[in-house]
C-alpha positions in Angstrom: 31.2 57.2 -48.2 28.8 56.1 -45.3 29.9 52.1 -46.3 33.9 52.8 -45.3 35.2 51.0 -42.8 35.6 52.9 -39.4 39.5 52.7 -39.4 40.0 54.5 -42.2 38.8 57.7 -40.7 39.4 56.8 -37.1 41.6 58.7 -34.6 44.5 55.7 -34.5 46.2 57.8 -31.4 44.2 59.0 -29.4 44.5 60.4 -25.6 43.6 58.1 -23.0 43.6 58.0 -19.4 44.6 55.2 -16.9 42.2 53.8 -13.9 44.6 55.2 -11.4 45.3 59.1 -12.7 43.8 61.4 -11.3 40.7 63.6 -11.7 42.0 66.8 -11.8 44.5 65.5 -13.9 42.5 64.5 -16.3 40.2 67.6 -16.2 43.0 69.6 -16.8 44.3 67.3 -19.5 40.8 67.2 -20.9 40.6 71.4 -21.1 44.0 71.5 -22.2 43.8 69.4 -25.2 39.8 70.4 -26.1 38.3 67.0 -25.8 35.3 66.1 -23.7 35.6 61.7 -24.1 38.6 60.3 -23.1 38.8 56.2 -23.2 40.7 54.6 -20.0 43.0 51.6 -20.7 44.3 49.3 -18.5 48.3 48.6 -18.7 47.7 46.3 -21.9 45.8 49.1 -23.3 42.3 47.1 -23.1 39.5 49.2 -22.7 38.2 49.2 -19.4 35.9 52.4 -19.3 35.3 56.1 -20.5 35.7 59.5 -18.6 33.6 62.3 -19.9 32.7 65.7 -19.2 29.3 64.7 -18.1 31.3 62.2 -15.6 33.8 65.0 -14.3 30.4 67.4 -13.6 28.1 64.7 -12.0 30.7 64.1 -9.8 31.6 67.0 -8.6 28.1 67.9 -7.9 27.7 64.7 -5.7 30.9 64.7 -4.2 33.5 67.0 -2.6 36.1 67.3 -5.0 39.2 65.9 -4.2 42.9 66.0 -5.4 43.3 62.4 -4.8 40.3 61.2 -6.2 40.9 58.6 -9.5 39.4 58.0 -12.7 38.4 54.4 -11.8 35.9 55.9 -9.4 34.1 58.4 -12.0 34.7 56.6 -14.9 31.8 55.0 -17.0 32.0 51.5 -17.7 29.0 50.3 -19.2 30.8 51.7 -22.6 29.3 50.9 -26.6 32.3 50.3 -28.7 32.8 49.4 -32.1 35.2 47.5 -34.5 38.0 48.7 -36.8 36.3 46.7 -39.9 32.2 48.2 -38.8 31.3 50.6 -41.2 31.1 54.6 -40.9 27.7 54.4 -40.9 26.9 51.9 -38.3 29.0 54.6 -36.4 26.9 57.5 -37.7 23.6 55.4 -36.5 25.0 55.2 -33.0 25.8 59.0 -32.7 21.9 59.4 -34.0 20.4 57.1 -31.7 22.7 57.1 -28.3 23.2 60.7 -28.7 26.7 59.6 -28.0 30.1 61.9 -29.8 32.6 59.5 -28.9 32.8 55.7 -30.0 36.2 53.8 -29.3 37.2 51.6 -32.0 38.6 48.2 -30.3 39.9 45.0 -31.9 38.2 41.4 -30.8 40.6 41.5 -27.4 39.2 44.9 -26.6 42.2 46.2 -27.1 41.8 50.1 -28.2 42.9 50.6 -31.2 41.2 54.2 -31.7 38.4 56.7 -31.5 35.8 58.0 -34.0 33.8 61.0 -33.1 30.8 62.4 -34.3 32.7 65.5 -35.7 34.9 62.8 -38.0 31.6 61.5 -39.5 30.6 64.7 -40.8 34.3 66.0 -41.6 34.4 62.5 -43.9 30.7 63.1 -45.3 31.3 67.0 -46.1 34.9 66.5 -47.7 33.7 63.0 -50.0 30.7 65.7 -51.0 32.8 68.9 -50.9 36.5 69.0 -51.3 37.0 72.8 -51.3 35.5 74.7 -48.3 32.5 76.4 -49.4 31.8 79.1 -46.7 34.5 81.0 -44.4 37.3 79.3 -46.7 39.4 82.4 -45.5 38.8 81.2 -41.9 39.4 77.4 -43.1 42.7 77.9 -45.2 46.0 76.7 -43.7 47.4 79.5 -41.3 44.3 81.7 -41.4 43.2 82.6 -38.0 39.7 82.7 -36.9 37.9 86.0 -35.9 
């Protein structure tokens, strides 16, 4: 299960942001669709960087927020990536040892071609061991709604 290849599990579609969007935009794009890593692509859709929570935070701590500010100025872009063919648990290892949740999954031309989380690496593991849900499968079940 661990010996997969990444883009079999990967996020294929995943939401990105451009150099020249805005923060707030972002932020709110960020709340609004529950994610805390987004990937930034240039107009070819080459990776150029990552905007995180921990980005959006340390920068408004150092810095007066802005409505004009833009991603390309928060943005991280020292990023680890990893490849469609690398295995699940090359990815896993990374999440262990970077403490990162968040890998994009790029092609030789850096060229994003998805994500893989942290989350997707144990939703893989726990279905290949577990195809039923074992505990709260009322919560779990298709249309049930959480407490």
């Amino acid at each position: 299960m661990l010996n997969q290849e990444v883009r079999k599990i990967m996020r294929s579609d995943p939401i990105v942001a451009h150099p020249n969007d805005t923060v707030v935009n972002i932020s709110k794009l960020m709340v609004r669709e529950k994610v805390q890593q987004v990937p930034v692509v240039d107009q070819q859709d080459k990776l150029v960087g990552m905007i995180t929570s921990y980005d959006l935070w340390k920068n408004s701590i150092n810095h007066d927020s802005s409505q004009t500010q833009l991603v390309k100025d928060v943005m991280s872009t020292n990023v680890l990536v990893i490849e469609p063919k690398d295995k699940v648990g090359t990815a896993a290892e990374l999440f262990i040892d970077r403490r990162f949740k968040t890998l994009p999954v790029v092609n030789l031309d850096n060229k994003l071609k998805g994500v893989i989380t942290a989350f997707d690496v144990i939703k893989h593991v726990m279905k290949k061991e577990y195809p039923q849900p074992i505990l709260y499968k009322e919560i779990l079940e298709e249309g049930a709604k959480p407490m």
